[in-house]
FIMAR-395212 format. One record per residue: x negated, y, z of N, C-alpha, C in turn; residue in three letters. Coordinates in steps of 0.2 Angstrom, whole numbers, plus 5000, padded with zeros to 4 digits. Example, Ala and Ser with C-alpha at 12.3 -4.5 7.8 and 13.67 -1.06 7.14 Angstrom:
! FIMAR-395212
493449725039493849785039493449845039ala
493649895035493249955036493650005039ser
! end
This chain:
! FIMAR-395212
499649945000500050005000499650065000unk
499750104996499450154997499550225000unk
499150285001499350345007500150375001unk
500150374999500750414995501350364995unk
501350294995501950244995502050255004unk
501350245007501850245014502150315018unk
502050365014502250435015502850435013unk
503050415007503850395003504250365009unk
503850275007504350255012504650265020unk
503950305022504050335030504550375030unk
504550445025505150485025505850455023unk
505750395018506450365017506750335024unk
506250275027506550265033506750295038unk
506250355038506650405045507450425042unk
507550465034508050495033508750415032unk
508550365031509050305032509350265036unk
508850275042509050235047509350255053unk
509650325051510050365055510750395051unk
510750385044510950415039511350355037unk
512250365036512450315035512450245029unk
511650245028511650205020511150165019unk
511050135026510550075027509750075025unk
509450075031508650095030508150015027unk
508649975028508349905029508349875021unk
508949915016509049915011508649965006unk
508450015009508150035004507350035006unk
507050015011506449965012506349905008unk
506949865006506949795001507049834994unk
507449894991507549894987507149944982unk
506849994987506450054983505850024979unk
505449994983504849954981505049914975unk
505649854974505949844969506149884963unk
506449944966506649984961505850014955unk
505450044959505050054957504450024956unk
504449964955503949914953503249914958unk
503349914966502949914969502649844970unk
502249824971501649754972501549764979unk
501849754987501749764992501549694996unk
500849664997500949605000501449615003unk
501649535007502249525013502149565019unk
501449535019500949545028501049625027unk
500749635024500749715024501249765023unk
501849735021502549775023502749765029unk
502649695031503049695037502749735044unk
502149725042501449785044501949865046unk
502049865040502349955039503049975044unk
503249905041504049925042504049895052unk
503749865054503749895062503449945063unk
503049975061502950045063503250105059unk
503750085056504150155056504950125060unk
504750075061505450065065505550105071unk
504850095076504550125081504550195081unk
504350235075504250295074505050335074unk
505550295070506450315071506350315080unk
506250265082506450255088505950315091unk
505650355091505250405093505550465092unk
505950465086506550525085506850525090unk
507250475090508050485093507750485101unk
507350465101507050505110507050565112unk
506650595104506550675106507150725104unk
507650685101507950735101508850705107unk
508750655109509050635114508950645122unk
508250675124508050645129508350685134unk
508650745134509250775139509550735142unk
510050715136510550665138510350605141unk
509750565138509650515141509250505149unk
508950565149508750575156509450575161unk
509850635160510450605165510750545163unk
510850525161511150435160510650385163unk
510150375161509650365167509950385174unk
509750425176509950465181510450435186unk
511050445180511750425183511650355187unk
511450345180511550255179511050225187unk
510750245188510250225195510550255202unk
510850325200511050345206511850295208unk
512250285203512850225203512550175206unk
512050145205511750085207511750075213unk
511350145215511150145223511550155227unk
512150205225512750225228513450175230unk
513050105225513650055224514350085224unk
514350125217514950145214514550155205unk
514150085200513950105196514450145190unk
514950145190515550175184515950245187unk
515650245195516050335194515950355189unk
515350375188515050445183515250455178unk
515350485172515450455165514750425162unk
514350495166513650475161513450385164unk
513650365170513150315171513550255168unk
514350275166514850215163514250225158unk
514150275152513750295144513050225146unk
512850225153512150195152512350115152unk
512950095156513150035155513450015148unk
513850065145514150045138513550015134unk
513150085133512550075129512049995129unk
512049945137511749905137512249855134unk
513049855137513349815132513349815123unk
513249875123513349865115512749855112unk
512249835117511549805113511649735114unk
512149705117511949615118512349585111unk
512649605107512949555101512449565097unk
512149605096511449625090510949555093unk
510849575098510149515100510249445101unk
511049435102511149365101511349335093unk
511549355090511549355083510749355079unk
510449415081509749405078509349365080unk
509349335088508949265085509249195084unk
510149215085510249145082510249145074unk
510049175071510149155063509449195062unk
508949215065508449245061508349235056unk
508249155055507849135048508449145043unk
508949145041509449175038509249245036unk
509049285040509149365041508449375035unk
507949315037507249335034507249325027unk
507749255026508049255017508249305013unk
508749355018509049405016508849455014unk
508049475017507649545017507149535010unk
507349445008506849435003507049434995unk
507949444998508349454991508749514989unk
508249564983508749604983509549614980unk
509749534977510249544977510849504982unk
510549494987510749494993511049564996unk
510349604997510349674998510949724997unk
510749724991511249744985512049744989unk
512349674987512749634990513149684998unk
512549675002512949685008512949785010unk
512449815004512749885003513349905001unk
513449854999514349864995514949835002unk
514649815006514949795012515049865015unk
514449905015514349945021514950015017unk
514750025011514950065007516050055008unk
516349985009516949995010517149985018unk
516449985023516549995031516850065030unk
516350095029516450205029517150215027unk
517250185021518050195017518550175024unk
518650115024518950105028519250135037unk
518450155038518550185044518950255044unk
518650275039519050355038519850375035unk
519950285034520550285030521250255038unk
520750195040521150195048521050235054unk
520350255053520150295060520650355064unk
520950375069521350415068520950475072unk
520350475074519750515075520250575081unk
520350545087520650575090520350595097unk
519750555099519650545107518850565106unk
518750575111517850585113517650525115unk
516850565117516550505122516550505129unk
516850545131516950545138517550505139unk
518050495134518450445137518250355134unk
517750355129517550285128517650245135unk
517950175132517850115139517350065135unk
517549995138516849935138517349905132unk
517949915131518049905124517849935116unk
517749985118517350035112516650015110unk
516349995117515449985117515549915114unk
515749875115515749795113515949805105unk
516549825104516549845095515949865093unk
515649915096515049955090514649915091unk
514749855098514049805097514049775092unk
514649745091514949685088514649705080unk
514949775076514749825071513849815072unk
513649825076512849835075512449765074unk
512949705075512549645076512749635066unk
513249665063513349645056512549665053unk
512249725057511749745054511249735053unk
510849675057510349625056510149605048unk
510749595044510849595037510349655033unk
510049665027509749705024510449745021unk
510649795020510949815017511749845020unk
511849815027512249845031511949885035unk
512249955035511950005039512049995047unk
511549995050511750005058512050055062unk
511750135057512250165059512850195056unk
513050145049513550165046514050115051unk
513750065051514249975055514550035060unk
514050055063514150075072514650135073unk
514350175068515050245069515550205066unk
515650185060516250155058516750095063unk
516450065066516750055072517050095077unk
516650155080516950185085517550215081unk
517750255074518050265071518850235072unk
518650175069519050125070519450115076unk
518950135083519350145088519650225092unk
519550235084519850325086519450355088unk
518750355089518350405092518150475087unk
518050515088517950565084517150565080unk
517050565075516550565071515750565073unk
515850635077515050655080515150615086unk
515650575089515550575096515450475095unk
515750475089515450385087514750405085unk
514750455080513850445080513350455085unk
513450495090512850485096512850445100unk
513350405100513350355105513050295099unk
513150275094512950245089512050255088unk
511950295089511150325088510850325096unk
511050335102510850295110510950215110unk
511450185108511650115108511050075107unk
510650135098510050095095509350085098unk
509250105106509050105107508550065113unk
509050005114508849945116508449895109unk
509149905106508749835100508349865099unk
508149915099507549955093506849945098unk
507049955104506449925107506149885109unk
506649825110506549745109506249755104unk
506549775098506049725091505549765091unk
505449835093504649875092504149815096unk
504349805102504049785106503649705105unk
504249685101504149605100503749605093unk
503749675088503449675081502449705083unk
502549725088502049755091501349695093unk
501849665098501449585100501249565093unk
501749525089501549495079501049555077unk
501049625077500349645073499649655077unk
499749645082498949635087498649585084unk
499049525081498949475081498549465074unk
498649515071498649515063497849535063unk
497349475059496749535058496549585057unk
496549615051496549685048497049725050unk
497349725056497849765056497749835059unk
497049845060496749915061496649935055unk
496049905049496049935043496749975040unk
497349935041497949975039498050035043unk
497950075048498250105053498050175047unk
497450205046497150255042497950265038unk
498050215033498550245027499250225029unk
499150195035500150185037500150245043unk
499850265047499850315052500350385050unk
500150405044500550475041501250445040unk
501350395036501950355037502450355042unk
502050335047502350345054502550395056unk
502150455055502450525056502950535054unk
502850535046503450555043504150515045unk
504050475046504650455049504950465055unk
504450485060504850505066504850595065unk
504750605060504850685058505750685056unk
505650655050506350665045506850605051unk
506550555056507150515059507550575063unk
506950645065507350675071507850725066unk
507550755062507950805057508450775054unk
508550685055509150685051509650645057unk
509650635062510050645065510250715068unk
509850785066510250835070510650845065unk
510450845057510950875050511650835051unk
511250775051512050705053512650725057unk
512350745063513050775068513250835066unk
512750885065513150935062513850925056unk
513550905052513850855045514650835046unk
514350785051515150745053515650775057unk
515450855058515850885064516350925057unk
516150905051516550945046516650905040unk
516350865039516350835033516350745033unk
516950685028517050645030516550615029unk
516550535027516050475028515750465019unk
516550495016516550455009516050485004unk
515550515005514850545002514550485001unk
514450465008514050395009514250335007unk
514950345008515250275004515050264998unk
515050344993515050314987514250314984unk
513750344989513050344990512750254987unk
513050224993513050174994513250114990unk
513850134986513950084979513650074974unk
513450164973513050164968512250144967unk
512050124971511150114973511350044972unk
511850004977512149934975512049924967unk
512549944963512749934957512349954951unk
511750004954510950014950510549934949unk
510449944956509949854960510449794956unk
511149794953511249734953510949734945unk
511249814942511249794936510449784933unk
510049814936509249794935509149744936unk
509549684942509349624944509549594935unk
510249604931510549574927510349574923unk
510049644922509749674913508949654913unk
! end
């Protein structure tokens, strides 16, 4: 890989994986699109450390919020009253809505790993994610915040996030469209959708971390993957601030039809 492709994909991953039109889809598809020659070792190399670097956005642009939920969440503990607070219910939701994602993802990994290797699998499940959006905004009746979410709101958006293991299902498209679904108002499924992600995201940083220590060369990579990293935890924070702004006025179906069309590009190249 070179310093110009991982600076690409670094910016792609940041602006995708908070952006409702799947980052894991267009990590399998761009390279394709573009006739990239990327060893294996060496993408998967890349794509845990920009996974890590999104997960570096949503810190820095969450960490208010999540320092009081923290907070909450320990003082309910202590106080043996964990669910008074709102913020300390947000840090319990949050931990439910990470457990359908982790169990799904290692009961079928090796399924997941087929999938990341086929772009018209890919393809396939963009077109899934593309009539998720449709459909949310067509049922949703976007009526409630997140001060009224309960453990049934957080279990859907798990349930939504565990579709996401797939290449090509958006995790934060699955997860707002979920909350949606249960009537939450737009910006208020997306922040909670973008805090949710940040268990699974550190499990697999954490578990992708140990596999690259282990890799020999995996310093000689760091020089031309590092900038990549940046980039990606640059454009992950700027595109969740654009995003909530966005949703506080404007619907899902940009994305929706974002995401047919990159689908229906990939197929028709797979065909012609």
């Amino acid at each position: 890989m070179s310093l110009l492709q991982a600076i690409l994909l670094g910016i792609i991953q940041g602006l995708t994986e908070f952006l409702p039109i799947s980052s894991s889809a267009h990590l399998v598809l761009t390279p394709y699109l573009l006739g990239w020659e990327i060893p294996a070792q060496d993408a998967f190399v890349f794509d845990v450390l920009v996974q890590v670097a999104t997960l570096v956005g949503v810190f820095a642009y969450f960490w208010k919020d999540l320092l009081a939920i923290a907070g909450a969440f320990l003082d309910g503990i202590r106080k043996r009253q964990p669910f008074e607070e709102p913020q300390a219910r947000a840090g319990w939701f949050i931990l439910l809505a990470s457990l359908p994602a982790g169990v799904v993802g290692l009961a079928i990994k090796d399924l997941v790993e087929q999938a990341f290797a086929s772009p018209a699998a890919t393809a396939g499940f963009l077109l899934i994610t593309a009539g998720l959006l449709v459909v949310a905004e067509r049922a949703g009746k976007r009526q409630r915040s997140s001060e009224e979410m309960n453990w049934i709101d957080a279990l859907v958006m798990g349930c939504a996030q565990a579709l996401a293991v797939f290449p090509g299902i958006s995790r934060s498209g699955a997860t707002i469209a979920g909350g949606m679904l249960r009537d939450l108002k737009r910006p208020d499924a997306a922040r909670f959708s973008f805090m949710m992600s940040i268990p699974i995201m550190l499990a697999a940083g954490l578990l992708g971390v140990k596999d690259l220590l282990e890799i020999p060369h995996f310093a000689d990579l760091l020089p031309v993957y590092l900038p990549g990293f940046i980039a990606a935890a640059v454009t992950g924070y700027l595109a969740i601030r654009w995003l909530l702004g966005f949703l506080t006025r404007r619907p899902l179906y940009v994305f929706s039809i974002y995401c047919a069309a990159l689908a229906l590009i990939s197929l028709a190249r797979l065909a012609f």
